[in-house]
N, C-alpha and C positions, 0 to 999 in steps of 0.2 A: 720513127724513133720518138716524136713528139706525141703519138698518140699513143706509144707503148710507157713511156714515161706518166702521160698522166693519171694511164690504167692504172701503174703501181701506187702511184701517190693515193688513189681515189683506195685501194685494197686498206693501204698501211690506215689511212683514217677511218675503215670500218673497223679492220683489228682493233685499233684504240678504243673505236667508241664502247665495241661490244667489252674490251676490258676494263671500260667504266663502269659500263650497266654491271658486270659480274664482281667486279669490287664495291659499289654499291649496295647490289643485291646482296651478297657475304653480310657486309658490315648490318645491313637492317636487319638478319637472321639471327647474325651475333647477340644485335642488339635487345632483339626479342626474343633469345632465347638466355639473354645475363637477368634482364626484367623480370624472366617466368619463375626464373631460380630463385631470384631476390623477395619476389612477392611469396612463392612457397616458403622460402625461410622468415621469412613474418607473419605470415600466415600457422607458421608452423609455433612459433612464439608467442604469437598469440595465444593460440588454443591452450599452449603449455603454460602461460601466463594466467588464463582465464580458469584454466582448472587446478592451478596452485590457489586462487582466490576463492574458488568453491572448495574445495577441502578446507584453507581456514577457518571459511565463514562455516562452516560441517563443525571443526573441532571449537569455533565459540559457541555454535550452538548447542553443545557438548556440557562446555561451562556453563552455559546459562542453565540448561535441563539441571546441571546439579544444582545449583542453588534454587531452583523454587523446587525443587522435589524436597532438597532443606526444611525449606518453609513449607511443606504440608501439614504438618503436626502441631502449626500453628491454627488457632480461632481464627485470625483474621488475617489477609494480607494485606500489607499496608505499604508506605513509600519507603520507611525507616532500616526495612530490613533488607538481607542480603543480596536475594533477586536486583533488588531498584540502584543499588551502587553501581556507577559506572567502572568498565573495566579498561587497562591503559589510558594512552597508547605502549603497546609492547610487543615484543619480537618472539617469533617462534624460535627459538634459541637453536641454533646453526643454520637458519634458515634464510635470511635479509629476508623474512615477511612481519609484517607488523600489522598490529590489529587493535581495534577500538569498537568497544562495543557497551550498546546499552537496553536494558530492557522497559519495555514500557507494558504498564497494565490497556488492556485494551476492552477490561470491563470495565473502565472508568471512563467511557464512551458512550455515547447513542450507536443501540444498534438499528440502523436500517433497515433490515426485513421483520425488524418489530413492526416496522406500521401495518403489515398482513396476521391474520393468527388462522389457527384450526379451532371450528368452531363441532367439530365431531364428524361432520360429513363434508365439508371442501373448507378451503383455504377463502380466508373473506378479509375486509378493512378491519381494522383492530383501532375506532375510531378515539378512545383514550392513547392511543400510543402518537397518533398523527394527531391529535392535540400539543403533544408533547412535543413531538417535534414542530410544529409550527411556530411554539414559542422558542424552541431553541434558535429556530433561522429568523426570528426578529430580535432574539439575545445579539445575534452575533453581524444584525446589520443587514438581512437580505430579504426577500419579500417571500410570507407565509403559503405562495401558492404555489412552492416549487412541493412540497407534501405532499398535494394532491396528485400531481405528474409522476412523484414518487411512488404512488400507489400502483397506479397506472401500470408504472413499468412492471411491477412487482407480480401483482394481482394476475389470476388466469384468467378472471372475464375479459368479455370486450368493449362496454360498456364501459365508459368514462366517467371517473371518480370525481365531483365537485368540479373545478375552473380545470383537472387533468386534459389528457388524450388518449385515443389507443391510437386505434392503426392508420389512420384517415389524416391524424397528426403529424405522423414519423414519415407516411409514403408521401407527405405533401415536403419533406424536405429534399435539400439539395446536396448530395447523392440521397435517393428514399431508403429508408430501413422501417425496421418494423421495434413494437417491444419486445421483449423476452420474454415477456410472462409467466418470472418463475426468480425467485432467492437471487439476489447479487452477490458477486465473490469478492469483491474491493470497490470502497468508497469511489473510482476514480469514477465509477459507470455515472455518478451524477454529471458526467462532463455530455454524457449524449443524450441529456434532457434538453429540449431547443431551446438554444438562448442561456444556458447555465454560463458556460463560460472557464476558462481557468482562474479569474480574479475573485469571481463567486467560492468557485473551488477552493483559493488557496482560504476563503476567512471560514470555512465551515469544515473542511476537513481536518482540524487539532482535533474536533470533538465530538465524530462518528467514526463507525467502523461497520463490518458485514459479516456479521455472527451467525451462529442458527438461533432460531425464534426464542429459545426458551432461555435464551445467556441473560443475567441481569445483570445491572448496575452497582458497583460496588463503591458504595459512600466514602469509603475510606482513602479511594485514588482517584475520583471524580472530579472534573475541573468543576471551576463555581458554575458557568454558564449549564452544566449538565445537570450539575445539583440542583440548580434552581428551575431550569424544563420540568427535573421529573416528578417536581413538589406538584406542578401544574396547578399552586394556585395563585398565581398572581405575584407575588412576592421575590426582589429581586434581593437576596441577601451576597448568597456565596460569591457572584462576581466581583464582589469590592473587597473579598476578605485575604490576606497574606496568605493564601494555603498552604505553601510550601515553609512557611517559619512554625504554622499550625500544626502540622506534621512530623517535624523534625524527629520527636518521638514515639509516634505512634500513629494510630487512626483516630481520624478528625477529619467531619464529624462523626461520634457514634452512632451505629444506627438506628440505637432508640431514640438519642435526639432529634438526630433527624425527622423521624417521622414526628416526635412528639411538637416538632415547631411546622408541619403543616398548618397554614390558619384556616382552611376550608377543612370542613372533620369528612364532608362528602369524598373527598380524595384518598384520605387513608389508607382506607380497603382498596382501593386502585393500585395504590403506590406501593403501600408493600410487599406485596407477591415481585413488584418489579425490581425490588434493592434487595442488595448481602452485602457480606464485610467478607469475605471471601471468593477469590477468581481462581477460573481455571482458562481464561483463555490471556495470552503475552504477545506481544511482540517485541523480536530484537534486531534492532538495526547492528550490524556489522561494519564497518568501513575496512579496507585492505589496504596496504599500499607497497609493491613489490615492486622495487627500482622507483622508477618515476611516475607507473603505472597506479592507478587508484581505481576499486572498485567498493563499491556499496550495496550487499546483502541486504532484507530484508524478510525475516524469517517469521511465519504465524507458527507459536507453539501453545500446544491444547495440555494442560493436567488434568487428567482424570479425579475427581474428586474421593474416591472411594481407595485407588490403592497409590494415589501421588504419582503413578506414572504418568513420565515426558514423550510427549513426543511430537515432531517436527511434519505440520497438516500441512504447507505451503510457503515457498520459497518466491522470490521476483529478485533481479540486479537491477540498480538504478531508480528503483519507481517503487514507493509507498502501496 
């Protein structure tokens, strides 16, 4: 009886245990499969979130296309007119989406694949352009030999431009890479020059950009430090001056002053093929904010100079 007894007793606490393991087990299945449901349904919000904020940031870029196709018809494009007004913040009306948006000339920059040009038979240094820019990066605080590295990257030889590097450079880093040896699509590529950095980055990216070779300079929306690079002679004027109270009406400076207050006369024939008072390449930053949610568009749009049409070359969220 005593050995039949404790048989049962020994049965009833496996039945238990196993219907712990099996209520356990339930509950952890439950539980990851309320999770899977929960992560899809945010998963799923998201994506619908993320693509209501590309369609806004689509229909301001809509707006923006109308207003410089506006200003086609104008000589010059300048800060004053309707392009350069900021827009908001305002609501897509029945929507809760809101939107803020501003355009910038992005011919009022240094272009970076200027320091390369076509000299008829290959791509070669364009040593007045990396002049220029050498004094921009001592305008702005940082040391003239990131230019040559600039080259470097650019350029298809493999031969090393001035204090540059090519390949011997990049594969001695840690992870190794190589150059690209060919046009950059966004300023940020100066962060995988060795040793650039992002503090370098943030004081010299207000005042470049990555165009195609032949985009120039447009005096009329150019910050000082740019204006004063592309005199290349020496002369620090525009940095100290109010530019934006200078502008308020119009373009300032003109571009024959401009050129005309070059004080080296050797520069002239340099600099002017390099300047207009007219752009066709913008940028428009967008900002979104749907619920609590906040997204940042960043839109490059190109005018065609000959029939004012817009249209929209490259898009990023988040990043310049």
């Amino acid at each position: 009886m005593i050995h039949a007894r404790q048989f049962h007793l020994r049965e009833r606490g496996i039945a238990l245990l196993v219907a712990i393991l099996m209520f356990a087990l339930a509950t952890t299945l439950a539980a990851a499969i309320t999770y899977s449901k929960a992560m899809a349904a945010r998963r799923a919000a998201a994506t619908f979130t993320m693509e209501q904020a590309l369609q806004a940031g689509m229909a301001a870029e809509s707006l923006a296309a109308i207003a410089i196709d506006n200003n086609g018809g104008a000589k010059q494009t300048h800060l004053a007119q309707e392009w350069a007004q900021p827009l908001g913040p305002v609501e897509i009306e029945g929507t809760g989406v809101w939107i803020q948006a501003q355009v910038e000339d992005l011919s009022g920059r240094f272009n970076l694949n200027s320091v390369v040009k076509w000299d008829g038979t290959k791509f070669d240094t364009d040593e007045h352009q990396v002049e220029i820019f050498r004094r921009l990066l001592r305008e702005v605080g940082l040391e003239d030999r990131w230019a040559d590295l600039l080259v470097d990257w650019i350029d298809p030889d493999n031969q090393p431009y001035g204090s540059g590097g090519e390949d011997t450079l990049y594969l001695s880093q840690n992870p190794p890479y190589r150059p690209p040896n060919t046009f950059i699509t966004h300023p940020s590529e100066l962060l995988a020059l060795p040793g650039f950095g992002p503090e370098r980055f943030a004081k010299i990216a207000p005042y470049v950009t990555a165009l195609p070779i032949d985009a120039v300079v447009n005096v009329c929306t150019a910050s000082g430090p740019v204006l004063d690079a592309t005199r290349n002679d020496g002369q620090t004027e525009f940095a100290q001056v109010d530019l934006p109270a200078q502008r308020k009406k119009g373009c300032w400076p003109l571009p024959s002053a401009y050129l005309a207050g070059i004080s080296d006369p050797k520069q002239t024939p340099l600099v002017t093929p390099l300047t207009g008072e007219k752009s066709s390449w913008f940028r428009l930053r967008t900002q979104v904010r749907i619920g609590t949610a906040e997204f940042v568009l960043y839109s490059v749009l190109f005018r065609e100079l000959n029939t004012n049409r817009v249209r929209t070359v490259q898009r990023s969220f988040g990043s310049e």
